[in-house]
N, C-alpha and C positions, 0 to 999 in steps of 0.2 A: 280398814283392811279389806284387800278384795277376798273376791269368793272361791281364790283359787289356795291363797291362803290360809284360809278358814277348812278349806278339805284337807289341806297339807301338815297343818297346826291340828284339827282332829287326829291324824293319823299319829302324830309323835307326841302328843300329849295321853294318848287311848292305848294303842297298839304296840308304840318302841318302848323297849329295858332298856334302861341304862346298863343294869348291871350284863346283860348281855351282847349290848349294841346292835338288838334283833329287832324285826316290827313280826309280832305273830298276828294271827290270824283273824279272830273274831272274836265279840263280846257276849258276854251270858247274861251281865243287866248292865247298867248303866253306872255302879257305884265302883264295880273294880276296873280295873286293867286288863289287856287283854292274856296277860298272864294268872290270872284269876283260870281255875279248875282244871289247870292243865295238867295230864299224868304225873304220878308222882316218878320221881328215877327209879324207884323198883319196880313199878309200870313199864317203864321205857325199857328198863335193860330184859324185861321179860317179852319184852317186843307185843303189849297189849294194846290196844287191840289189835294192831295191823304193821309188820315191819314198815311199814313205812310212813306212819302217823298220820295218817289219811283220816282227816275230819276230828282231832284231837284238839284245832288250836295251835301245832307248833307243824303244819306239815307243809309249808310254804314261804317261811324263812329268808329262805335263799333267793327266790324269786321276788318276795319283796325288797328283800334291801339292794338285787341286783337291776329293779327299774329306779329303783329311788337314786342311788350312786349315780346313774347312766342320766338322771334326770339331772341332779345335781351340775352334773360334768355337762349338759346343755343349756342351764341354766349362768351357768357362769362364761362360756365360749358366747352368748347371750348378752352378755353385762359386765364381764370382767371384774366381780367381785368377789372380792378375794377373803371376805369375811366368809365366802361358803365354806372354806377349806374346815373349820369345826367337823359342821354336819359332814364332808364328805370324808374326813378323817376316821369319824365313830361308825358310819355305815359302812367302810371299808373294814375297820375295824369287827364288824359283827360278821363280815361276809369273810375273814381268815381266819375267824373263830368256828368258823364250820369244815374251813381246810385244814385245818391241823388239829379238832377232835381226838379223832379217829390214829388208830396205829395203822392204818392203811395207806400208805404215801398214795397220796393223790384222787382218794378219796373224799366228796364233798358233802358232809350230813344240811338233811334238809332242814333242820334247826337245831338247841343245846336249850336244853332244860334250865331256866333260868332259877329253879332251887339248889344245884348243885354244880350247875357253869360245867357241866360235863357229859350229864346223860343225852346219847341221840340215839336216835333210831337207826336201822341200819341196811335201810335199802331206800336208797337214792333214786336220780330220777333222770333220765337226758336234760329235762326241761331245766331241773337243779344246776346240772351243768354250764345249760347251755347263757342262763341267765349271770352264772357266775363266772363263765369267760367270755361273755358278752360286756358287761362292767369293769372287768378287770381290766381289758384292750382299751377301754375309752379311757379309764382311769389313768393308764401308763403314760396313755399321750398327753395329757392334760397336765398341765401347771402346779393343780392342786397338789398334785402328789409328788413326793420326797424321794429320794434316791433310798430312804430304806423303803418305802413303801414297794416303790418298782420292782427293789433287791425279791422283795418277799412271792409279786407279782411272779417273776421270771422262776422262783424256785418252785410252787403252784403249778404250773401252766407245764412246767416240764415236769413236773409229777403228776398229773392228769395227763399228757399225753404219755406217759411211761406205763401207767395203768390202761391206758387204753391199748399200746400197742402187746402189753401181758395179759391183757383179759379177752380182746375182740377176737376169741381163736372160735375155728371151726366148735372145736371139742366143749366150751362153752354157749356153741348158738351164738355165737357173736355176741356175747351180755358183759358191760360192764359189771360186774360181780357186785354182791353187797359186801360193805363191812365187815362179814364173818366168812368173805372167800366162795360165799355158793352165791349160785342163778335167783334172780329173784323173781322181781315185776318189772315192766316199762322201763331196761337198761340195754334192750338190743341195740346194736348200734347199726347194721347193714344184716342183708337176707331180706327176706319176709317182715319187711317194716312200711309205714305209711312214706307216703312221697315227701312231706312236709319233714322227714327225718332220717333221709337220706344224707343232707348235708352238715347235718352235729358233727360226725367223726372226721371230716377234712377241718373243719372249722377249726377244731379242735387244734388237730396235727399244727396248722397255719399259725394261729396266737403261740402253741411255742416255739414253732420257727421266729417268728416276728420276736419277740424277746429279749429269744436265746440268741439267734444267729446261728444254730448249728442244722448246717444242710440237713442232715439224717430226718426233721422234723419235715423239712420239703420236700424230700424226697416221699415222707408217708402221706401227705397232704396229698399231693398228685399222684399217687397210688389208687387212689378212691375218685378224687375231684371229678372228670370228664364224665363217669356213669353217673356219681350222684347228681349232678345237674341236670341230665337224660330223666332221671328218675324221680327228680324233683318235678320236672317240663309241666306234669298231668295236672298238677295241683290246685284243687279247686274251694278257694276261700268262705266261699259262699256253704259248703257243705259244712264246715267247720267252726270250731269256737275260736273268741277272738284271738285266746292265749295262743293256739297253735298256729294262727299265722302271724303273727307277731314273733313267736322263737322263729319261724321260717325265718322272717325278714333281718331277723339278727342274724344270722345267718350267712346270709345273703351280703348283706351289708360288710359284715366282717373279711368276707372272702374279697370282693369288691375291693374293700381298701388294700387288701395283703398281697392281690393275686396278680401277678407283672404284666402276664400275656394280654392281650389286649383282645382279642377275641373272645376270652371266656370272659375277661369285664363285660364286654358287650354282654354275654349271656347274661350274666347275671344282674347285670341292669335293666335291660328286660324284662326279667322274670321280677325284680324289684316293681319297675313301674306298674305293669300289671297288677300287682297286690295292689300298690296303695291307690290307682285307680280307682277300684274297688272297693278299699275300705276309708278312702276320704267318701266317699257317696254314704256307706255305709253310716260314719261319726254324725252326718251333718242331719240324715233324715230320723236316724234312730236315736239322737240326742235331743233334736228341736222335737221327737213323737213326748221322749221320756217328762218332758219339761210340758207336758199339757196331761199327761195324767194324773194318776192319785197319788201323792206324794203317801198314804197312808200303805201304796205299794214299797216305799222302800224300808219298811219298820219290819220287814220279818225278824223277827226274837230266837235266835239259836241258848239252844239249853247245853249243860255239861254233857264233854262227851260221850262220859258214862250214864246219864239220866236221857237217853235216845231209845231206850227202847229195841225193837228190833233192829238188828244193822244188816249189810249190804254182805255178802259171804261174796266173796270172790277166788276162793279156793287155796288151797297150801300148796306153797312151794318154799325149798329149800328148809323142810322139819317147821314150816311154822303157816299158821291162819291167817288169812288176810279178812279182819271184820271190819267194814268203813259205818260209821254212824251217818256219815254221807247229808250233812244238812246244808251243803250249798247247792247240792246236785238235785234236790225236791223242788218239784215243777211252783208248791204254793211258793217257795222263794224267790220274789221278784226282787229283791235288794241287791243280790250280788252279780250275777251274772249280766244280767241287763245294763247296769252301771257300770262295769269294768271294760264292757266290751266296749264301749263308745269311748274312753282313752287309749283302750289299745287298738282302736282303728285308727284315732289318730294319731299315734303314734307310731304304725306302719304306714300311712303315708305320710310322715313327719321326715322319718329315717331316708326314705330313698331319697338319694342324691340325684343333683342337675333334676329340681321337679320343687318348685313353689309350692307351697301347701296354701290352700285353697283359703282365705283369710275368713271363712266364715265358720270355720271347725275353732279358734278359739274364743270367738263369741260364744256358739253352742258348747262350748267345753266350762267357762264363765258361768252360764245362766244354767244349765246343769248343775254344776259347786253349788250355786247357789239358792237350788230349788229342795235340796236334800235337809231336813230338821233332822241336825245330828245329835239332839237328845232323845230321839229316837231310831235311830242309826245302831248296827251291830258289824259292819262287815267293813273290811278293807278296801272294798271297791270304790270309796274316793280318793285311794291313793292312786290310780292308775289313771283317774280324769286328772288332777293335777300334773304326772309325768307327763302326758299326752300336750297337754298345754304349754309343760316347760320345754318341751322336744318341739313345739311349733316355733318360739318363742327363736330358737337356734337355728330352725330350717329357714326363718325369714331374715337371718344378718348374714345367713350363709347365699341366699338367694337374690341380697339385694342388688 
């Protein structure tokens, strides 16, 4: 078995439910599952510690099973094996269980309690979005997926942009709303927002145009598009974590394939190349660094995340507390951040199109996998070295 395997088979043997078709977050020891000490539902429905489950273990759900899908779907355009269709069936499956939670059409919770297959939190996230209509698009076009699958795809996609074009009003601040109708955290979609998320709300618009077929969605797509791309223009990678230029480049990509005009393609292939410039340099020096240091670097031990001690206050809005326990975001943490960010560099320059990925990013994505002793391992960060590898794996049959 290779080493990319062995990160990949960690991650769904540790991390994924069956009973919810989720992969949560991280491990508290090594004997449970990653659903081991997670809030109970009367936790979650009283929104503890934080509406948005920030550092609970179920607060990034969505973003897991929407690289995992996306990986799948380039694993298989890849190799053409069609025995993927299981995995990419269940992980679709966990990622429509977060769309249709909620009595909010088109609302996407950022995970579902796997003791009651019901409770979520209730303030969402663009990046929740963006990874879950980033997956969805690739999934449609793809083989794997069934004409009901699609069916479900297209009623989704047009209920997230329904919620976006009811919620992104002045009189909200531009915020997709949480769950219970008010303003929350990190849901603005346009104003006074970073460059790298100026282009969520076209992207958006774009996938249910693509779908559906119904102009009205095109028509709001290019409503936004031309400034977000202006306002995207600044965006400087290098100041950033891996995650947020990776949603950029999904982004990017997605508009790319959806958008006809052939001038803003150019734009945003551009703006594509540029990133993964950037972050193929990035995968190849800070993966071959990672694989010469102390492997006893990546054993940081995250505890319950009621047994944290003091948490992160980041203030109330919408009648409730925001408390993060915050154990990925602590500088002694070198397990998670430092490992994620080397498959999501390579897998921003995996993604942009007419652009060879550099054939030494999945060697170092290989010898990474397989530098990590995952019986002392707690965090999901080798699922995203493994996507990064299966996305190279597609960038090189598409390139040959």
């Amino acid at each position: 078995m290779n080493t990319i395997d062995v990160a990949w088979n960690f991650i769904f043997n540790s991390f994924y439910c069956k009973k919810t078709e989720l992969i949560y977050d991280f491990l508290v020891d090594r004997q449970h599952p990653a659903t081991f000490g997670l809030p109970s539902p009367a936790e979650i429905r009283a929104q503890i510690p934080n509406p948005c489950g920030w550092g609970t273990g179920m607060e990034d759900s969505v973003l897991n099973g929407g690289s995992a899908l996306d990986a799948v779907v380039a694993e298989y355009a890849a190799t053409g094996n069609k025995m993927l269709k299981e995995t990419a069936d269940h992980l679709f499956a966990g990622l429509m269980r977060c769309a249709q939670v909620s009595e909010e059409p088109g609302f996407i919770a950022r995970s579902v309690s796997p003791e009651d297959e019901k409770s979520y939190y209730f303030n969402s996230s663009r990046d929740q979005y963006t990874h879950w209509v980033y997956a969805a698009v690739r999934f449609y076009d793809c083989d794997l997926s069934d004409e009901k699958q699609r069916q479900d795809i297209r009623c989704v996609l047009r209920q997230i942009a329904q919620k976006c074009e009811r919620d992104v009003t002045e009189e909200n601040n531009y915020n997709m709303l949480r769950a219970d109708g008010k303003i929350g955290i990190i849901g603005q979609m346009c104003g006074d927002i970073g460059a790298h998320e100026y282009l969520r709300l076209p992207m958006f618009y774009a996938a249910a145009w693509y779908v559906t077929k119904e102009e009205h969605w095109k028509v709001m797509c290019h409503r936004y598009l031309s400034e977000a791309i202006e306002k995207t223009a600044p965006f400087s990678p290098e100041k950033h974590r891996g995650y947020v230029t990776l949603q950029l480049q999904y982004s990017l990509r997605l508009l790319y394939d959806l958008t006809e005009e052939c001038s803003v393609r150019e734009q945003l292939l551009q703006l594509m190349k540029r990133l993964a410039d950037y972050a193929e340099e990035l995968a190849i020096q800070k993966g071959e660094l990672l694989c010469t240091g102390d492997k006893q670097e990546f054993s940081f031990r995250y505890r319950p995340w009621n047994k944290c001690g003091d948490m992160i206050y980041h203030g109330e809005y919408g009648g409730y507390p925001y408390y993060n326990p915050a154990q990925s975001e602590r500088k002694e943490n070198k397990a998670f951040y430092p490992l994620r960010e080397v498959g999501e560099a390579a897998s921003v320059a995996a993604i942009c199109p007419h652009r060879p990925v550099n054939k030494q990013i999945p060697i170092v994505l290989q010898r990474l996998a397989g530098y990590i002793d995952y019986e002392n391992h707690y965090t999901y960060a080798p699922l995203l070295i493994a996507c990064g590898y299966k996305l190279c794996l597609e960038n090189e049959v598409v390139n040959m």
